[in-house]
Structure formats: C-alpha cells, structure tokens
C-alpha positions as semicolon CSV with decimal commas, in nm:
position;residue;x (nm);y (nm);z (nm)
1;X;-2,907;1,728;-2,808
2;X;-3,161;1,700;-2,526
3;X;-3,018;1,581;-2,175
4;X;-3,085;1,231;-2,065
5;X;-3,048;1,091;-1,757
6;X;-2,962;0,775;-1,905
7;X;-2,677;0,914;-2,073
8;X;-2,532;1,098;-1,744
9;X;-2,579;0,778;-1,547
10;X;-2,317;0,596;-1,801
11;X;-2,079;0,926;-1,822
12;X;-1,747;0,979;-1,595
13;X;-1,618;1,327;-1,570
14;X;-1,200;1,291;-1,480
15;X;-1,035;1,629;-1,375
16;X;-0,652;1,588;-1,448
17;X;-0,479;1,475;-1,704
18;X;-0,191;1,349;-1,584
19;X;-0,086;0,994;-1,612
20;X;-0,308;0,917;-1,329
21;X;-0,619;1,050;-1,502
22;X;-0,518;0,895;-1,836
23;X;-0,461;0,613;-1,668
24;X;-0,772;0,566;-1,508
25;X;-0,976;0,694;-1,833
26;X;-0,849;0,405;-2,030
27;X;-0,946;0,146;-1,776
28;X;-1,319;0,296;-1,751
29;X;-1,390;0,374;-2,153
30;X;-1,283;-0,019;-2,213
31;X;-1,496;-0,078;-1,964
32;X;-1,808;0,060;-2,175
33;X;-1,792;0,442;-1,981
34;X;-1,811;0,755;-2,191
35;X;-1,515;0,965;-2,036
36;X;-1,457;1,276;-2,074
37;X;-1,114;1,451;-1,890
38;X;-1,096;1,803;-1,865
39;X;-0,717;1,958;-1,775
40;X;-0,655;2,304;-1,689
41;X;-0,373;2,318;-1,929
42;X;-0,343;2,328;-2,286
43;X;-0,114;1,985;-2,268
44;X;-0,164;1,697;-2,114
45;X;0,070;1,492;-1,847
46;X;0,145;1,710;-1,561
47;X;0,440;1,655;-1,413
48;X;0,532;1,350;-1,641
49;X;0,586;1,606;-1,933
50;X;0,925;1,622;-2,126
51;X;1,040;1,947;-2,239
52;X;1,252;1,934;-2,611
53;X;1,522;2,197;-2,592
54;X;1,838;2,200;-2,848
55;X;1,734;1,884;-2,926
56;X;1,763;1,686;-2,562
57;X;1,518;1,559;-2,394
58;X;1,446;1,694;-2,040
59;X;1,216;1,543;-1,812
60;X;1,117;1,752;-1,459
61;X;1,434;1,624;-1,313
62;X;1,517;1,293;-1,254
63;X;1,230;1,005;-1,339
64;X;1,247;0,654;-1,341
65;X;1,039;0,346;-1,385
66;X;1,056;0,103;-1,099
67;X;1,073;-0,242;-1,261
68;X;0,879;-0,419;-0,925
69;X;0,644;-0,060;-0,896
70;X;0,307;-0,059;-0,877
71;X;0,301;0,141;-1,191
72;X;0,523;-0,137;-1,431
73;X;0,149;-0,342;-1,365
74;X;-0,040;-0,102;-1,492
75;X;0,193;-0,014;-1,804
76;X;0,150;-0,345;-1,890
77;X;-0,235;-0,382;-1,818
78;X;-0,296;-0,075;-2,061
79;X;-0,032;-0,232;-2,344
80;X;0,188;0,078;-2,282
81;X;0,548;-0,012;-2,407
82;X;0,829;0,085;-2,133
83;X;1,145;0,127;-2,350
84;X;1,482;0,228;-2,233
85;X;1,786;0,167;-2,008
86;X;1,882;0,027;-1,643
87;X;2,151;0,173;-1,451
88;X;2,370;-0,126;-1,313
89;X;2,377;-0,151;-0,943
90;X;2,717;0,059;-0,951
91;X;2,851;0,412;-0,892
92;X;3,012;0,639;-0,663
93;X;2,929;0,756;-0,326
94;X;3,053;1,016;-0,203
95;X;3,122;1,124;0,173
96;X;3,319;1,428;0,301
97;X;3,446;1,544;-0,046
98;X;3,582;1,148;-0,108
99;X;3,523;0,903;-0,353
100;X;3,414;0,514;-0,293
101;X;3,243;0,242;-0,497
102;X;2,867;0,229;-0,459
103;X;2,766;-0,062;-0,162
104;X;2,459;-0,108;-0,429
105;X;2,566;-0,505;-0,530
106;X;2,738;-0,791;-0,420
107;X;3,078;-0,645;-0,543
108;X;3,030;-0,274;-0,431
109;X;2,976;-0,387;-0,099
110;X;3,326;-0,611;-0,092
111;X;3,514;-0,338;-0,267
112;X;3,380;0,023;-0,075
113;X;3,607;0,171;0,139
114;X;3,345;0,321;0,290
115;X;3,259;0,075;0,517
116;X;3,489;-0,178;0,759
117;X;3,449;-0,554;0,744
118;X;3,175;-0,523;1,015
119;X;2,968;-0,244;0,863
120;X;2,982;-0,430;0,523
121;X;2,862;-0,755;0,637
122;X;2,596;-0,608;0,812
123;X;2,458;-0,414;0,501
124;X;2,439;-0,706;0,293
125;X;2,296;-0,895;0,567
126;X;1,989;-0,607;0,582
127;X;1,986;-0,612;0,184
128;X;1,896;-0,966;0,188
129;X;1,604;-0,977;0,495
130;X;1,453;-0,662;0,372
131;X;1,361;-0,903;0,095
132;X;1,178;-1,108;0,283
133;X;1,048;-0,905;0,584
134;X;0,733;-0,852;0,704
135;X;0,764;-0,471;0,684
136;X;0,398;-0,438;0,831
137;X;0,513;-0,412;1,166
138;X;0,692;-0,136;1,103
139;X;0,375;0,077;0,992
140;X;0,408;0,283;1,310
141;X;0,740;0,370;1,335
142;X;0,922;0,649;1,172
143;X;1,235;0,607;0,937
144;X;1,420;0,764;1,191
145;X;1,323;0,522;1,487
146;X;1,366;0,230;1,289
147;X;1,706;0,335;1,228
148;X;1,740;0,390;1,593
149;X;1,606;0,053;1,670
150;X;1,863;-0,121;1,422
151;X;2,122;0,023;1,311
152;X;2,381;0,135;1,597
153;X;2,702;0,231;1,359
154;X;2,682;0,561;1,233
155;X;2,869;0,520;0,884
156;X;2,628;0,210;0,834
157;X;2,349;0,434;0,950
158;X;2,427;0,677;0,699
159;X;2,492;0,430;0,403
160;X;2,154;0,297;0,463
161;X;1,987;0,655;0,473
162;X;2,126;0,716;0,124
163;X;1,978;0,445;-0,076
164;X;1,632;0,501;0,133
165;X;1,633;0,859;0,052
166;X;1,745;0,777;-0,311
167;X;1,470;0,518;-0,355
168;X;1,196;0,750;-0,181
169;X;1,361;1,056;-0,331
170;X;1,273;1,169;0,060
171;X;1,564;1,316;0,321
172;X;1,276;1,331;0,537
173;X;1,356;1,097;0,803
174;X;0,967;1,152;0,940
175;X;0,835;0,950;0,688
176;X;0,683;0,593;0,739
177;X;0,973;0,324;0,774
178;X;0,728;0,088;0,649
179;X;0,652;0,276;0,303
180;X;1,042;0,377;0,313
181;X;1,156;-0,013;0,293
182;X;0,884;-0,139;0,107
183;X;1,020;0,087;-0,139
184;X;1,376;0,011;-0,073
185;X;1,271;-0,364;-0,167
186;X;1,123;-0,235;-0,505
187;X;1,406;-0,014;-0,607
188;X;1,643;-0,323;-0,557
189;X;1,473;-0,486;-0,863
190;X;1,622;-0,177;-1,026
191;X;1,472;0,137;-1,235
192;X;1,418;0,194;-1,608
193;X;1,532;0,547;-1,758
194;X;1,268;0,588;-2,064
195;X;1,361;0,644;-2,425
196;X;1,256;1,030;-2,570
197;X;1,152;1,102;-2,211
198;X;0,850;1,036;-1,974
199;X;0,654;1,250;-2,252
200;X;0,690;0,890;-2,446
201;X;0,452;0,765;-2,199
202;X;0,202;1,056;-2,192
203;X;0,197;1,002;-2,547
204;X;0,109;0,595;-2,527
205;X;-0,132;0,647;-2,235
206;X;-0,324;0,936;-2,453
207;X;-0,313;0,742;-2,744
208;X;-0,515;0,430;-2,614
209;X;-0,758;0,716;-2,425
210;X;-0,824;0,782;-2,779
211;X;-0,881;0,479;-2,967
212;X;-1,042;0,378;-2,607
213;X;-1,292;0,690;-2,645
214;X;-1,199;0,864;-2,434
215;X;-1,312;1,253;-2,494
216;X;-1,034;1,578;-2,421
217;X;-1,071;1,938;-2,300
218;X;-0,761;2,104;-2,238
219;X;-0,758;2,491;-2,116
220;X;-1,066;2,383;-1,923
221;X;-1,139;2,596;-1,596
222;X;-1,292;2,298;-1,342
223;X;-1,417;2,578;-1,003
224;X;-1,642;2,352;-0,865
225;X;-1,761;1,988;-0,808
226;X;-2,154;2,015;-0,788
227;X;-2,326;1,777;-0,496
228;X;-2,636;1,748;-0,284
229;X;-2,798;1,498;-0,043
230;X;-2,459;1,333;-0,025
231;X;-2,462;1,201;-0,435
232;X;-2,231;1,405;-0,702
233;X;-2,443;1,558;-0,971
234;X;-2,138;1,736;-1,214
235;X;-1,904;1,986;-1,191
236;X;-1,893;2,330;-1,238
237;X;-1,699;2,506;-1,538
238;X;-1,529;2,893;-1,534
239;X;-1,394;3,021;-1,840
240;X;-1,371;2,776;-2,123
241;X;-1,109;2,716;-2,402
242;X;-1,097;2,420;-2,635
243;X;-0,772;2,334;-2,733
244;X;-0,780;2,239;-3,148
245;X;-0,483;2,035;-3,124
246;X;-0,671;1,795;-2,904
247;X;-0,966;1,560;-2,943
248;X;-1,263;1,756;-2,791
249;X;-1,563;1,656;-2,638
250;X;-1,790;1,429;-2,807
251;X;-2,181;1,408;-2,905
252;X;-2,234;1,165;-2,654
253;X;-2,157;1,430;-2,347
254;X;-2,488;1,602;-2,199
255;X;-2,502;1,943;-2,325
256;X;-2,361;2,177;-2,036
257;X;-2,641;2,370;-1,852
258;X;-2,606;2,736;-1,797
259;X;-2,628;2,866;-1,406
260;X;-2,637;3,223;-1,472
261;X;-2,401;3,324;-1,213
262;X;-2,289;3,001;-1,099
263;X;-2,102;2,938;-1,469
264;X;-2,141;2,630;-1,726
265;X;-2,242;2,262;-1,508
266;X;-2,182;1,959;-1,715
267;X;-2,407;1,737;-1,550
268;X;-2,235;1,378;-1,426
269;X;-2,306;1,165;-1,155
270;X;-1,971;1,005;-1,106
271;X;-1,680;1,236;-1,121
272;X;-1,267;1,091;-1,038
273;X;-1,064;1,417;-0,905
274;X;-0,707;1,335;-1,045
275;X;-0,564;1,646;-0,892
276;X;-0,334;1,781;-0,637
277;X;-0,513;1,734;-0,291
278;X;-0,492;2,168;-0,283
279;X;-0,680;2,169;-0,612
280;X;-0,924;1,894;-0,470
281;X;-1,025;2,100;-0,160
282;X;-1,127;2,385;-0,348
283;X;-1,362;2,215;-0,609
284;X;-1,525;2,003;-0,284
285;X;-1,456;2,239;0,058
286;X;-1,689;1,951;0,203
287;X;-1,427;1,715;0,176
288;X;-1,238;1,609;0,487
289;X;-0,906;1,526;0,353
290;X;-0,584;1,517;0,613
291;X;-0,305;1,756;0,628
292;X;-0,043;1,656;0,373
293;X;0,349;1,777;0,349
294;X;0,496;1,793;-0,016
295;X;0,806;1,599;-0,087
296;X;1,012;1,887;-0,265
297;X;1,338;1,852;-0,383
298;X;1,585;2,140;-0,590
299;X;1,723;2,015;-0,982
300;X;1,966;2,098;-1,211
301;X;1,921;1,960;-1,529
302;X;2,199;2,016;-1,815
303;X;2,228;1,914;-2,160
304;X;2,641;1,884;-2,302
305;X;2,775;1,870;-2,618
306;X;2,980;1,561;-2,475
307;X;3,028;1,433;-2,153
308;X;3,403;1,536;-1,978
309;X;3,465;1,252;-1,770
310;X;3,277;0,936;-1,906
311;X;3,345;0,738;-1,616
312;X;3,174;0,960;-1,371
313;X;2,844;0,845;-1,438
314;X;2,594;0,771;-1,123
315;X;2,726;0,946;-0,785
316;X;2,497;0,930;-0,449
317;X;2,602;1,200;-0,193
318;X;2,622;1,015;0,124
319;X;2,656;1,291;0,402
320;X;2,432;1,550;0,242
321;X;2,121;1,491;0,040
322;X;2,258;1,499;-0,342
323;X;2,172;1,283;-0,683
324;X;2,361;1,281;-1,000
325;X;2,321;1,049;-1,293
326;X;2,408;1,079;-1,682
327;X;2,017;1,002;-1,780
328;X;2,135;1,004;-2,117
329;X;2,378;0,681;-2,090
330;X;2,048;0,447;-2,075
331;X;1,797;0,607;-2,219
332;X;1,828;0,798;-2,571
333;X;1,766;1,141;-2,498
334;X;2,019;1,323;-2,639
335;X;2,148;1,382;-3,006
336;X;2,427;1,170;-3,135
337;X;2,742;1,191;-2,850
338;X;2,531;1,425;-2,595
339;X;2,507;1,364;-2,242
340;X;2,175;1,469;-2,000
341;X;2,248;1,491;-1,662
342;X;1,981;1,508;-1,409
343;X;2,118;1,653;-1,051
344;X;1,911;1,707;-0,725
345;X;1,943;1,829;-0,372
346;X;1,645;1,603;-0,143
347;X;1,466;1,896;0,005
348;X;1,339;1,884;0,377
349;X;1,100;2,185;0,440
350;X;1,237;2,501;0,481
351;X;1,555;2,401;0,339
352;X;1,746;2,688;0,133
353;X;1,894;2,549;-0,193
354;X;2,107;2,737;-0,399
355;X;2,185;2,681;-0,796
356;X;2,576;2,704;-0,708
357;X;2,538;2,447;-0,447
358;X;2,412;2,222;-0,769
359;X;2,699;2,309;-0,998
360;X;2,929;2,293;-0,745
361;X;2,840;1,908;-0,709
362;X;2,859;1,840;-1,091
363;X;3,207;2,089;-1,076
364;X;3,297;1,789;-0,873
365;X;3,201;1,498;-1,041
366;X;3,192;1,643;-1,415
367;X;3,502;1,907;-1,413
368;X;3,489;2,102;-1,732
369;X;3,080;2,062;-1,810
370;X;3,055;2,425;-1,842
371;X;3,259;2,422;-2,164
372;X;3,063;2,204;-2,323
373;X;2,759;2,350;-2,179
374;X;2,437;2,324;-2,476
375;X;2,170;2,398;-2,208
376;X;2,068;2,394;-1,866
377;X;1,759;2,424;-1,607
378;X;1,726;2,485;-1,256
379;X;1,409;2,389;-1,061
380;X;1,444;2,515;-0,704
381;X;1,146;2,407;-0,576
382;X;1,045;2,101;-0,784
383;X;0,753;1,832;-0,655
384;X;0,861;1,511;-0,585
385;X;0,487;1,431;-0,401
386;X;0,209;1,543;-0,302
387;X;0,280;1,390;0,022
388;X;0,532;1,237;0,256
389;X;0,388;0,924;0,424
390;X;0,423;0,949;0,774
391;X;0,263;0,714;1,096
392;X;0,048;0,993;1,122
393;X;-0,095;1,109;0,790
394;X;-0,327;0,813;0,640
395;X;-0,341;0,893;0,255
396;X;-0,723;0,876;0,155
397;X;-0,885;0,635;-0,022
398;X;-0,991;0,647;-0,391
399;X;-1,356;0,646;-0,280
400;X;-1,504;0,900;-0,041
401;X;-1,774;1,009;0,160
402;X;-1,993;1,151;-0,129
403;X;-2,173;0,913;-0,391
404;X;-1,977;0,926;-0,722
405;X;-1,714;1,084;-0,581
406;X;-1,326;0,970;-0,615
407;X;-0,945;1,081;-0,618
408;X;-0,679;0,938;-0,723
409;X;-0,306;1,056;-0,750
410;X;0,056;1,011;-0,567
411;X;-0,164;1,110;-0,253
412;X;-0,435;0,849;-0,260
413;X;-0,465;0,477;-0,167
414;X;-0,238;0,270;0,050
415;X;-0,034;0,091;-0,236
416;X;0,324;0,249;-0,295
417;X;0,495;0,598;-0,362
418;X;0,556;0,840;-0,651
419;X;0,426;0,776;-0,959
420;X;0,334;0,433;-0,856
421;X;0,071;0,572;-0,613
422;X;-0,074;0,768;-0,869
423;X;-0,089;0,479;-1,099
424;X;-0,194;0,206;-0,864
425;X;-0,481;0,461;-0,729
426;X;-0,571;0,542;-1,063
427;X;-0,662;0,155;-1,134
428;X;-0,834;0,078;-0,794
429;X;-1,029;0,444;-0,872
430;X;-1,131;0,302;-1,184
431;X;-1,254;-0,061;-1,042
432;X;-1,428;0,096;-0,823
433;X;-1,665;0,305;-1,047
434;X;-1,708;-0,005;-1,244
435;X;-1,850;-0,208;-0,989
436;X;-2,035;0,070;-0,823
C-alpha cells in the first residue's frame, strides 16, 4: 500500500487502552475516523481489568459506578449495559474500636450514636444544601479550610471527612473542596457494584470499538510522539509485538515508515495520548503539563468460601482512613455462597501501610475469615488517580498547545474525578477532533 496523505488526514492514532481510550475510539470511528489504539500491554483496560482467580472475580480493589457520574453518560451514549447491585445507604462506622449505624440516610442519622442531637441535625441539614449549593465558590479553598470555615464540632467534623474521603477515595485534606463536594453530591445518588467485574465493561467498550472499526495493537512499544512547526505528524514505535488474540491493524492504516535509528513512525496527524501524565511527558518532553500528586491508597482483597458474619457487610472507619464492603452481596462475583470483600487504607503520601494493619480491620469486622479463606491479594501501593485536585494544580485540557495533539484520562479536563474524569475527558477529547 502506498502512503496517502488523504488517508493520514482521516486517521487517529489513540495510545492507551484503557476505558478512556476505548472510550474515546468508539465516539471517533462512528464518527467516520479510522482509529487505530496501540497499548503497551498484551490486554486491554488498564486499571479497569478484573483478575479471575478460584473462580471470584477481583477487580483492583474497590470500583464502583457512580449513578449521577460523569461516566453513567457516557455508558449510556456508547449503549454499554451497567449491570449489577447498589449498596443501601446503610452500614457501620466505626470510631475508636466502636460500632454505630452509618449517618448515610434519613434513619442512620436519627439512630447513630455517634453523633448528639446537635451534631445530627446539623449533618442532615449539610446533606440537604450540598444538594443545591453553588459549590463554585468554593474552587479556591482547600477541603481542609472549608471544613474550618463550617464545621466547628469535631465529631461532626470527622463524620463529614469520612463520607468525603469515601466518595473521593482521598484522605488528602489538600484537595479542592469544590471537586470534594461536587463529588459528595454525586455519590449521594448512590454507586453501582458491576456484575463479573469492571472487566464486564472493558469487554462492552472493546466490543463496540470493534464492530465500530476500530483497529488493535497490543504489546505495542509507543517511545515517541513525532511533531514539527507546532502540528503532530505520528508517533514513533520501539519494539513491536502483535498480539493474535486481538484484532490487529487494518489495510486502511498508512504503512509505517522506517527511520533507521529513530525506529518504525506510523505517520498520523491527529494523535489522543490516553496515558498516565508520566507516560505522556516522555513521548512529548515539549509538553508543559503541571506537577501532579497520585491519589494512592493500600487493598486487601479476599475471596471466602462463605462469609462469617453476614450482617457485617459495609463498615467506614471514621477516625482513621479504612473501607470495607462485601462487593460480592450486590454484584455477582463470586461462585454460588462466596463472599468478595474489597478492604482499603486511603493513603496520604508517605504513609506506611502494612498488610496486618488490613487484616486486622477485617479480624474486626469479619472474625473467623481466615478459616474460610479461598484467596487473597494485597496491593500496597494501588492508584486511585493520577492526580489529587487541589486550588493549585489546574488539570489540563484535552486539547493542547500542538496541532493534533490531545490527552485524555482521570488527569484531564475540568469535569469530575476517578473514572468519571477519564470518561468525561475521553468524550470532550473525542468532540474535539471531530470538529477540528
């Protein structure tokens, strides 16, 4: 095949196949784009992958769906079918070794012990306007000011730190208040746990890529974004592996040019960067991106042959940073009378998190789970975000300074957190190529 100009002018090159990149292919290849992602590893989904062991279904610690996110508007966009479970707004929270109801609804809040008359009527009271504030003018304060500014009783304080932390899955108390509430308004509409796993929608978002078009190399060794007089002109390939369980690149893509030295250049002139903002540096050093803090946090994961106290099934640490929910109660994950439990320590940086410090928490809430033990994980160090969104640190948008050149990911674009980010970049990313 002979290259064409043409041809390149109507092809978009996506590094990353995450959901983001997926994501974003979809939109563009039913918009009439040739797309082509290449993903440095042989499988696609990054962190949205689920991992089959014993026959349970482990996701990369505790996801969820937020039914008001960003993201739900997207699934539905794309025709991707979000199956599965809601936790009710109920649980335990737990404060100094002791046990109270969950302030998370209308009845938690009358029944906790952990608050007095005062504190509880307050907390509903700040439920309810959060709804309807204007959380705008709160863009350049900290979490930690705003707290400051409102809240003057320190078991209130605290209550209302958990659920921000829990719906940010951020102890950070740096980050914006105005992101932190917004998403404290979302999470209040509730989550979804997803049936077989986030890999479920990996799957879905891959499988429209496909019928979409949309062209795969996995294994694929992206070491440079190639650009001159301000205009993208391809990228830049190292050592090269097609994967033959996925769809590969089709005869529509220009034929890669050799650079001697320089390595294989598949020639594009619009090219979306769905990668870590590390990962995005190095293929464009030119880029001016700001400096970004990862939202980290430390999971224990474990699969039981039955689960030992079946009451026990949501717990919020109130005083220190911990999560613990039976996944496997609202979402199937499991095999027939299995239990999934997905527990986390909210990591601030340079935090030291220890594996007992995990079990000891479920030891607590799940007395016995080691007998019935089928299979566990710990994650130490596992990424929440790419980064925390402080006053300070404006994310980037999805277009930038070069011609043809965009990002898009948990880091990008001013419009939510988490996966939502990713998603809700991943569309604007899209719309813009279109129209450009």
């Amino acid at each position: 095949m002979r290259y064409h100009r043409a041809l390149v002018g109507n092809n978009v090159v996506i590094v990353g196949g995450g959901i983001a990149g997926l994501a974003a292919s979809v939109y563009l290849a039913r918009a009439g784009k040739t797309v082509t992602i290449f993903e440095r590893r042989r499988n696609l989904g990054g962190r949205a992958v689920t991992q089959l062991r014993h026959g349970y279904r482990f996701n990369l610690g505790p996801h969820a769906v937020y039914r008001a996110g960003a993201g739900s508007t997207v699934y539905r966009e794309l025709g991707v079918p979000i199956r599965g479970g809601s936790p009710p707004p109920d649980g335990t929270a737990v404060r100094g070794g002791e046990r109270y109801a969950l302030p998370a609804s209308g009845m938690g809040v009358l029944t906790t012990g952990l608050l007095g008359a005062k504190g509880k009527t307050e907390l509903a009271s700040l439920m309810l306007r959060i709804k309807g504030m204007d959380l705008t003018k709160f863009a350049s304060m900290t979490v930690r000011e705003w707290l400051d500014e409102h809240i003057g009783d320190e078991r209130l304080r605290e209550v209302v730190q958990m659920f921000l932390r829990v719906a940010t899955y951020a102890v950070d108390d740096r980050q914006s208040a105005a992101v932190a509430l917004q998403q404290l308004r979302i999470a209040q509409d509730g989550v979804i746990y997803i049936d077989e796993g986030w890999q479920k929608i990996v799957d879905s978002l891959h499988s429209s890529a496909v019928t979409s078009g949309v062209n795969f190399i996995t294994s694929a060794h992206v070491v440079r974004v190639d650009h001159d007089n301000g205009q993208v002109r391809g990228i830049e390939l190292g050592e090269l592996e097609l994967d033959n369980t996925m769809d590969t690149v089709s005869m529509q893509l220009p034929v890669p040019q050799s650079d001697g030295e320089r390595g294989t250049r598949i020639p594009a002139d619009c090219v979306l960067l769905a990668i870590e903002p590390e990962a995005v540096q190095s293929l464009v050093t030119e880029l001016q991106l700001p400096e970004m803090e990862p939202v980290m946090a430390a999971c224990l994961d474990v699969a039981l042959s039955k689960l030992p106290a079946p009451k026990q099934k949501l717990a919020f640490g109130v005083d220190r940073p911990f999560y613990f929910s039976v996944h496997s109660e609202w979402a199937q994950l499991t095999p027939k009378g299995g239990a999934l439990i997905h527990a986390a320590k909210y990591r601030k940086r340079g935090d030291d998190v220890s594996e007992a410090e995990l079990e000891a928490w479920l030891d607590d809430l799940q007395p016995g789970w080691r007998d019935v033990l089928v299979h566990k994980r710990y994650l130490p160090s596992m990424m929440v975000s790419n980064a925390l969104v402080t006053p300070e640190m404006k994310r980037p948008e999805v277009t930038t300074q070069i011609r043809g050149l965009y990002l898009a990911g948990d880091w990008v674009g001013g419009e939510g957190i988490l996966s939502d980010a990713a998603l809700s970049s991943a569309r604007a990313a899209a719309r813009a190529i279109v129209e450009s």
